[in-house]
VOBA-1610 file (N, C-alpha, C; in pm, whole numbers, padded with zeros to 5 digits, always signed):
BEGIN
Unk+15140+06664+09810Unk+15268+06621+09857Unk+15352+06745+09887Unk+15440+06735+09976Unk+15513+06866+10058Unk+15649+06786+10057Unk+15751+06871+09950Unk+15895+06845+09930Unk+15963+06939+10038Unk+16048+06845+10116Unk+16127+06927+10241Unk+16253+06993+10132Unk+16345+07117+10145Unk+16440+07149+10062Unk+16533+07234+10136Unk+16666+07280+10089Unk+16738+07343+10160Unk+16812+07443+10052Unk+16841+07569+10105Unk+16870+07617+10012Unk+17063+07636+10008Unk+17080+07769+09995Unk+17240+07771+09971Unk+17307+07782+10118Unk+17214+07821+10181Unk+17259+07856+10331Unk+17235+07730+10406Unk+17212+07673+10350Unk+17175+07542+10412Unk+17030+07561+10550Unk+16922+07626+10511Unk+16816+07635+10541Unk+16722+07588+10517Unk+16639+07502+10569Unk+16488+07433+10539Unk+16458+07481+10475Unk+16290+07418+10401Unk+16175+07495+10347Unk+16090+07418+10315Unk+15986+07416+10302Unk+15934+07334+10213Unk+15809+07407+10114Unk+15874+07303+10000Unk+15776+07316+09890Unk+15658+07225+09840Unk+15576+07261+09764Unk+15450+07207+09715Unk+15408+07277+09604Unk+15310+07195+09509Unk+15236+07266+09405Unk+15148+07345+09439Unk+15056+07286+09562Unk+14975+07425+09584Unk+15046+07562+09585Unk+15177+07562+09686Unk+15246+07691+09702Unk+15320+07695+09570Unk+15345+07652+09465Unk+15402+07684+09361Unk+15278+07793+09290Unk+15123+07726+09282Unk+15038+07787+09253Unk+14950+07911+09311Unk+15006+07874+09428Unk+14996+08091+09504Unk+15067+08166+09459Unk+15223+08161+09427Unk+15318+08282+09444Unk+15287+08213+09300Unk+15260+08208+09206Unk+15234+08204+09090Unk+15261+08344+08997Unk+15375+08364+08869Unk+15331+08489+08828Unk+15188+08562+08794Unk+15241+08703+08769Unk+15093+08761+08754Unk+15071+08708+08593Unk+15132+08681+08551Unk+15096+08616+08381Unk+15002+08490+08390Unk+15034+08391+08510Unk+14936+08308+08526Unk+14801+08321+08638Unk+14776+08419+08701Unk+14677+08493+08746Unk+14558+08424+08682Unk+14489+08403+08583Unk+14400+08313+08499Unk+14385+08185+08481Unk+14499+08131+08508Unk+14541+07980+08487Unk+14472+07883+08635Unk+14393+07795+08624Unk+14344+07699+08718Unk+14386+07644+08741Unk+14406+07583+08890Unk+14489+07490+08915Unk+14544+07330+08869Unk+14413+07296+08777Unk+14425+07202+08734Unk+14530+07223+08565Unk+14466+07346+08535Unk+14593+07350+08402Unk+14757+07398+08437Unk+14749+07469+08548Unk+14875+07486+08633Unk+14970+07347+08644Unk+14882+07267+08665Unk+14972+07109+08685Unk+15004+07082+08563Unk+14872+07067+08460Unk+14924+07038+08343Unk+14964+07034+08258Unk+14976+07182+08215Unk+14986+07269+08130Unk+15145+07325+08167Unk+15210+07315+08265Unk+15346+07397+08339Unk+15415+07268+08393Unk+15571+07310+08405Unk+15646+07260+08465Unk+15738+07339+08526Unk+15845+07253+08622Unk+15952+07396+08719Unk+16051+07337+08647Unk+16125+07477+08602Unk+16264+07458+08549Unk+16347+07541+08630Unk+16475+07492+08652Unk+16592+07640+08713Unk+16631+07710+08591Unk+16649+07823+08621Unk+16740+07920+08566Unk+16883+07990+08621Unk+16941+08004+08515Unk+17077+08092+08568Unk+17002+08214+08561Unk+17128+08336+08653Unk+17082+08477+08669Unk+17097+08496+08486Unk+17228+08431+08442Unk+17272+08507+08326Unk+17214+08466+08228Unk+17125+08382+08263Unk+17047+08369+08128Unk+16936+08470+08098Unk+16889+08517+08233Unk+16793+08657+08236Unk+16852+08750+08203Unk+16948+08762+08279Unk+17055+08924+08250Unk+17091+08931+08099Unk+17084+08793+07996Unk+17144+08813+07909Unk+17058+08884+07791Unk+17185+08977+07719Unk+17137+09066+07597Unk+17119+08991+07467Unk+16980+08997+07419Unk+16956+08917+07352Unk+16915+09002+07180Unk+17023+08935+07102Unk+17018+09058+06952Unk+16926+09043+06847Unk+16859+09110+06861Unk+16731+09109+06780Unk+16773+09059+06616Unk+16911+09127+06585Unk+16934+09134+06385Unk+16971+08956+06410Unk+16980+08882+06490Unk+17027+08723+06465Unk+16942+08643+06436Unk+16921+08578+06343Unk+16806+08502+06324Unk+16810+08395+06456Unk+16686+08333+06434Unk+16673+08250+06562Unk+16600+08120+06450Unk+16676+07974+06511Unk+16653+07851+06417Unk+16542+07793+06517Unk+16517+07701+06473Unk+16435+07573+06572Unk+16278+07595+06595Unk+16240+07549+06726Unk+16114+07565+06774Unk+16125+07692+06861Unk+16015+07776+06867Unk+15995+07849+06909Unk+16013+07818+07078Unk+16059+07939+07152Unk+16064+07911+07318Unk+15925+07902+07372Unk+15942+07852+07488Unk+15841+07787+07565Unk+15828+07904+07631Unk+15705+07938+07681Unk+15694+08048+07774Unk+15723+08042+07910Unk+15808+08137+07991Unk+15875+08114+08101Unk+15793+08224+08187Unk+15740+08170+08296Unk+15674+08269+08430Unk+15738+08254+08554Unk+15779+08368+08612Unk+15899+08371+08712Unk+15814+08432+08809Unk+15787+08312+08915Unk+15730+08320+09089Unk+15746+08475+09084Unk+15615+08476+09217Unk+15629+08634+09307Unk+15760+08624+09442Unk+15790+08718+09442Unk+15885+08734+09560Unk+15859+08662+09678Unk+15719+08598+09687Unk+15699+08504+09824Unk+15776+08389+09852Unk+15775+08347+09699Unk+15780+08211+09688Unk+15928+08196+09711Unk+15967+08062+09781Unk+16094+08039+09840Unk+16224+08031+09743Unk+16188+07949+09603Unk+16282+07949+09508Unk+16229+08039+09367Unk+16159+08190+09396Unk+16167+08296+09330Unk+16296+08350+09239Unk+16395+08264+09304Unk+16520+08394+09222Unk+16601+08265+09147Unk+16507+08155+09162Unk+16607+08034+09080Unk+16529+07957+09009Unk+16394+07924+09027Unk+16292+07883+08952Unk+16240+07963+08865Unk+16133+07885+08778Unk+16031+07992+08732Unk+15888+07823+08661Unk+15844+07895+08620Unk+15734+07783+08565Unk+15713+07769+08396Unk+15751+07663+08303Unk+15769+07702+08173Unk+15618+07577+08107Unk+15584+07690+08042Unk+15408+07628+07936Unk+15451+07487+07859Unk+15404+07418+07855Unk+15440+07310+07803Unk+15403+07405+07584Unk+15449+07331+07520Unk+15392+07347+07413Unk+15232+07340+07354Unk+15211+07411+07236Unk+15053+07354+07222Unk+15066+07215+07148Unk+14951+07144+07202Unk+14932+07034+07163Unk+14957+06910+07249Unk+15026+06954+07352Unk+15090+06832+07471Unk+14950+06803+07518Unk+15049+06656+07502Unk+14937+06522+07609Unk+14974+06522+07778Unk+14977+06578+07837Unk+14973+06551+07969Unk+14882+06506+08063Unk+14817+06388+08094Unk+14721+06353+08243Unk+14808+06386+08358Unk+14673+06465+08443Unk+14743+06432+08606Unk+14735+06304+08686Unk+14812+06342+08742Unk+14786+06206+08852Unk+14728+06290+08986Unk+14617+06283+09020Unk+14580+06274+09106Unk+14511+06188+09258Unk+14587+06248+09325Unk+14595+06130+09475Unk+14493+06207+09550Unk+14446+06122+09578Unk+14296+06122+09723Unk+14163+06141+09621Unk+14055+06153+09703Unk+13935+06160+09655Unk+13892+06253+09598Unk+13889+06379+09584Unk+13900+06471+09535Unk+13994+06595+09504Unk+13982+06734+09383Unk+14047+06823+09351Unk+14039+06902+09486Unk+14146+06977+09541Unk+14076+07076+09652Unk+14038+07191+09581
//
């Protein structure tokens, strides 16, 4: 499936998982396309949540963060997306449409 999108300039584009899975970071370089679907999801980010200084002496509560992989420069929403690991242990099936994986 091929999502038509526009960005701030009000410019076309379109997106897809395959092209999510090309400009893919180099962290997922290893990752198959089939665990790419299942294993990842697209989240946005703010700039300032990257830019932000983060203090090591603060303890940190909860569940541990999810791992975040931020597209190559190809990819159209590179500077606002990124792709985050689901946790270990997630149940996710794909849904896959047509007759076969390409």
């Amino acid at each position: 499936m091929v999502t038509l999108l526009s960005n701030a300039n009000g410019q076309l584009y379109t997106c897809s998982q395959m092209q999510d899975y090309i400009f893919r970071g180099p962290d997922m370089e290893q990752c198959s396309l089939l665990a790419f679907v299942i294993d990842t999801w697209e989240e946005a980010y703010m700039q300032q949540e990257v830019d932000a200084v983060v203090d090591p002496s603060v303890p940190k509560h909860g569940q541990p963060a999810h791992i975040q992989v931020h597209y190559t420069a190809d990819h159209p929403k590179w500077q606002t997306h990124c792709r985050v690991f689901h946790a270990n242990g997630h149940n996710t099936l794909p849904r896959i449409t047509g007759p076969w994986l390409p």
